[in-house]
N, C-alpha and C positions, 0 to 999 in steps of 0.2 A: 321438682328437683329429683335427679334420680341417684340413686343411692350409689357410691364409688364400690369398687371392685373389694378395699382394703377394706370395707365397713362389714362389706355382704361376707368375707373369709373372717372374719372378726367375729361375728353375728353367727355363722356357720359352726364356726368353731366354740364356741360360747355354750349354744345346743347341746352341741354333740358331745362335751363333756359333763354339762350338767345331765343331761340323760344315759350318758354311764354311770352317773355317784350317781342318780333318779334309783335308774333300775337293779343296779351292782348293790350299792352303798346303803343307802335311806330306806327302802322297801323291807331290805333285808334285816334292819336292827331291830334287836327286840324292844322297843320303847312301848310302855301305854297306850294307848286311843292311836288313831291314824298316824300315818309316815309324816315325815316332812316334806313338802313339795316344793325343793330346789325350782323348778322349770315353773311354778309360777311366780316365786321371788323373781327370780332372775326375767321374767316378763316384766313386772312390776320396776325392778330397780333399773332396765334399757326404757322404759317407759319415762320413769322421771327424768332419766338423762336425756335422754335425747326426742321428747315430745309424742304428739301425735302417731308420726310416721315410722318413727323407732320401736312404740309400742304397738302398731297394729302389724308392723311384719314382725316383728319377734313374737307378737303374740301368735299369730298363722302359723309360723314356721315351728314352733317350740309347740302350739295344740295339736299339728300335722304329725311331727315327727312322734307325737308320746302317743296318737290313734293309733298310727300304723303298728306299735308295740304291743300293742292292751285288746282287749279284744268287747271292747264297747264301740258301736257305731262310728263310721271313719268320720271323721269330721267334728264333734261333739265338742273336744275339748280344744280343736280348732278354734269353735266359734266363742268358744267362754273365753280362752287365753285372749283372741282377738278383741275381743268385749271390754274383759279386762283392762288390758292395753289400751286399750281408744277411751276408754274414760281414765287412766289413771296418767296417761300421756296430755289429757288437759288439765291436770292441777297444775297448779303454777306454786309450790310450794317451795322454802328453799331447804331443800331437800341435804344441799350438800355444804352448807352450814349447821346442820342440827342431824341430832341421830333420833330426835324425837320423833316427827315428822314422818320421813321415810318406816317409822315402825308402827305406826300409828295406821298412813296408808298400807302397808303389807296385812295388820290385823282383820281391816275393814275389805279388803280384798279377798284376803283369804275364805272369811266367812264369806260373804254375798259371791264367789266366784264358787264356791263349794254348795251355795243353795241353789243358783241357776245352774248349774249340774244336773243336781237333782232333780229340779223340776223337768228340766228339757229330757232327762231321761225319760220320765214318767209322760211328757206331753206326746215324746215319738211312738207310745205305748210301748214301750219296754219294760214288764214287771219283772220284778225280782231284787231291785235294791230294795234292803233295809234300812226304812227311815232313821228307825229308833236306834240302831247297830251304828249306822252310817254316822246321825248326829252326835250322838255317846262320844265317838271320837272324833269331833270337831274342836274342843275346846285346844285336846292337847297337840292340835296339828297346828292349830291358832299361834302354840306357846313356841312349838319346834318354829314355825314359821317365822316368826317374830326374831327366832333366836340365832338364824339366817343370816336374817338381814344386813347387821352392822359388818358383818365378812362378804356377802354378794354385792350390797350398793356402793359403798365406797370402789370396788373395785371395777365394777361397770360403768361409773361415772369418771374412774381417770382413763379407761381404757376409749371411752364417749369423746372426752377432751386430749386426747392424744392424737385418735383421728381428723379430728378436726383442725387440731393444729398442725400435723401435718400433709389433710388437704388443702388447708390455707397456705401453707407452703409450698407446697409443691402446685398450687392454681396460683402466685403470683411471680413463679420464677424464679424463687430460692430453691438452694438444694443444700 
């Protein structure tokens, strides 16, 4: 199924603003332990909405656009965001009946997408991250992440079923 024109500007646009508040906003606060990472919430919550295929191009497209920024290997958080995506796009949870759930998944994501980082850092032989630095502030990117959520998912999942219902409409002939 290939993905409509309104999804992909949707998707597009989704990006490019979380990675203004990314690099503008979140980077720049002075909070505790590591930033909050808007652009993998917002992977996470097109993932539960909209599956598989939701999650692995949001996830490509939102790891692509945050390399070409940063100055770690092009591709890296490509493939974790992807990753990401393609496993949190097969839970079958109900995500958009419960705020539980959705927060639950973004905690567990957040860590294991922040340790296969790391690793994949250190396997491309790239030294220089600080484990001990890097982990230190994992908890409280865990807490910012988490605290995300119930503002990115519900609104990725009516904007998921808005599309939908209006390519269902417009593929049967309504206008």
């Amino acid at each position: 199924m290939n993905p409509r024109p309104a999804s992909l500007a949707a998707g597009a646009a989704a990006i490019i603003v979380a990675l203004a508040l990314q690099t503008t906003v979140f980077s720049r606060l002075p909070l505790p332990g590591n930033a909050p990472n808007l652009l993998l919430v917002l992977v996470v919550a097109a993932a539960l909405a909209g599956g598989v295929p939701a999650g692995v191009g949001m996830g490509f497209a939102t790891g692509l656009a945050a390399d070409l920024l940063s100055d770690h290997p092009l591709g890296l958080l490509a493939l974790v965001f992807l990753v990401s995506g393609l496993l949190v796009g097969r839970i079958e949870a109900p995500s958009e009946r419960s705020v539980f759930w959705p927060v639950v998944i973004v905690a567990v994501t957040a860590i294991a997408s922040f340790l296969v980082y790391l690793i994949v850092y250190e396997l491309i032989g790239r030294h220089g991250v600080g484990w001990r630095s890097e982990l230190r502030g994992l908890p409280e990117e865990v807490v910012y992440d988490v605290m995300l959520t119930p503002f990115v998912v519900p609104v990725v999942a009516a904007a998921v079923r808005r599309l939908r219902l209006t390519g269902t409409r417009a593929g049967s002939g309504f206008k």
